[in-house]
N, C-alpha and C positions, 0 to 999 in steps of 0.2 A: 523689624528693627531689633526687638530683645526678647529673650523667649522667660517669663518670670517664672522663677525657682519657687522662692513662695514670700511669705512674709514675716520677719523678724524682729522685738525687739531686741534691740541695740544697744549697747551705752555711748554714748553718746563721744567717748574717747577712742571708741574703737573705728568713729565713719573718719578719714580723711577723704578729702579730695584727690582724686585719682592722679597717680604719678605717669599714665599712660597717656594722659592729654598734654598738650604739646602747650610750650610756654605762651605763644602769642593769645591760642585759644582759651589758655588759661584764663591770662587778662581779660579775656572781651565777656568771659561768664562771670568774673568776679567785679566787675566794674560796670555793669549794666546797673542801672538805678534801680531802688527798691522805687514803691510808690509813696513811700513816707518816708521822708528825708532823713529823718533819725529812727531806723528801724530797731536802734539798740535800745530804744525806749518803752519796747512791747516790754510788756509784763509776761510772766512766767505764765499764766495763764492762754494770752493771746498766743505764748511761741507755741504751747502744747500744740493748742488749736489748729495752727499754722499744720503742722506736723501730721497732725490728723489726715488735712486739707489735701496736703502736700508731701506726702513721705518723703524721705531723699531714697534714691534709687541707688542699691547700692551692688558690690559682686564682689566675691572672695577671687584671688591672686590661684593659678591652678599649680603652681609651684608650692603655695605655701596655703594650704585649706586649714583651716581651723586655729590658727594662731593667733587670731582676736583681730585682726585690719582688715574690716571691709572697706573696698574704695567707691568713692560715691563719683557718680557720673551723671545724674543727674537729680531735679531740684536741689542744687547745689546753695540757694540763696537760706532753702530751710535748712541743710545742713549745719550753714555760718550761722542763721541763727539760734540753732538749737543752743553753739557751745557756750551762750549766756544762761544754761539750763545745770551746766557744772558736768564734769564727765563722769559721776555714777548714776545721774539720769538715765531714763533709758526711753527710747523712740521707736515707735514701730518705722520697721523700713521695706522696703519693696526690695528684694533680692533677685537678681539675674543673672544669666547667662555672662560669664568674661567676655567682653568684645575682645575682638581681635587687633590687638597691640597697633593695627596701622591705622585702623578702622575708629580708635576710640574717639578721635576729635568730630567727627562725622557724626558719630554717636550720639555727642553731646551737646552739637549745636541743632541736629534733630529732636533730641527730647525739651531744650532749650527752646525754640519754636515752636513744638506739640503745645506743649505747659502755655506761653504766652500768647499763641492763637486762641488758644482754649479759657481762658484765667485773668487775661491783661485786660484792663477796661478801656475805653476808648480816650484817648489824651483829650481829643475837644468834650468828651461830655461827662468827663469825669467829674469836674469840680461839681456841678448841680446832680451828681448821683451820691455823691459824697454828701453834701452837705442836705441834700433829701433825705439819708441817713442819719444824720445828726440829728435835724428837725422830729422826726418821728421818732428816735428813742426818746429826747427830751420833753416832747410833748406827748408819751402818754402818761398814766395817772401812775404809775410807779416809774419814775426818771430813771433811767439806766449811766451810773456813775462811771463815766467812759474811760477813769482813771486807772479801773479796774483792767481796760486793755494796753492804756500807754499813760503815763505820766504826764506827755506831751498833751496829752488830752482834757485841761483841765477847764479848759473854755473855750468858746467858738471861735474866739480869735485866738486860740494857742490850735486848736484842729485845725483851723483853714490854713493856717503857716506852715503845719506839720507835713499839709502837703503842698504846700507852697502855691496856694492858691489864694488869689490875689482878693482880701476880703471886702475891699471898697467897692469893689464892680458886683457884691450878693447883697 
C-alpha cells in the first residue's frame, strides 16, 4: 500500500487533510461516525492518547518538501481530532511515501478499512463492552474519574448516551 518514511512529530497546523483525495471520498471519510457522539468532548488527555493509538498518516507534497504541509491520508478522524489540541501542539505522525495523485482516494479508503477492520468494535456487542468498562473502572477501590477522558463522562447515564446506547434495556 505505503512504504513508511519514518515517524515525525508534527504541529498540529502543519497536518491538513490531503488535497489529492477527491471530493465525494472526502465526504464519506469525514462524515463516518465517531463511536462517541460528541467526540469534541475528549479531554486533551484522551486526544493525546488517541494519537498515540492512532497517528494520522501523513506525506510531504514532492513539489514542495519542507515547507511545513504535510498531507494526511490516513487516520484522518485523529487528525480532526488533534486540532482541539491548538496548532503549536505537536503529534507524532507516521510519514509515507506520496501516493500517486490518481491513486490517492484508493489509498484512503484502504487505510480507512485497515484501521476499522482492525480498531472498530462490533455494533451489536458494543454497548455491554462498554459499559463492562465503566463497571470495572468504577468498581475498583480507586474509582477512575472518567471526566478526566470526556466531560460527557460524568455519570453512567451521561456515558451510555454519549454513545447512544439505550440505558433502560442495562
Amino acid at each position: 500500500m505505503l512504504r513508511i518514511i519514518s515517524t515525525k512529530k508534527l504541529l498540529v497546523s502543519q497536518i491538513v487533510i490531503s488535497e489529492d483525495i477527491t471530493p465525494p471520498i472526502r465526504r464519506m471519510l469525514l462524515t463516518y461516525p465517531p463511536m462517541m457522539r460528541n467526540a469534541e468532548d475528549l479531554s486533551i488527555e484522551a486526544i493525546r492518547a488517541a494519537s498515540i493509538l492512532a497517528p494520522p498518516i501523513v506525506y510531504e507534497k514532492k513539489r514542495n518538501p519542507g515547507k511545513g504541509a504535510y498531507w494526511c491520508i490516513g487516520n484522518i478522524r485523529t487528525a480532526l481530532c488533534t486540532r482541539q489540541l491548538g496548532g503549536r501542539e505537536r503529534v507524532r505522525c507516521v510519514v509515507v511515501e506520496p501516493p500517486n495523485v490518481t491513486a490517492a482516494d484508493q489509498v484512503a479508503l484502504a487505510l480507512l478499512l485497515a484501521e476499522k477492520s482492525c480498531l472498530m468494535l462490533d455494533p451489536a456487542s458494543a454497548d455491554g463492552f462498554l459499559l463492562g468498562i465503566y463497571t470495572a473502572l468504577q468498581g475498583t477501590r480507586r474509582k477512575k474519574d472518567l471526566t478526566d477522558i470526556s466531560k460527557s463522562f460524568g455519570s453512567k447515564k451521561a456515558f451510555l448516551e454519549s454513545f447512544g446506547i439505550n440505558r433502560r434495556k442495562k
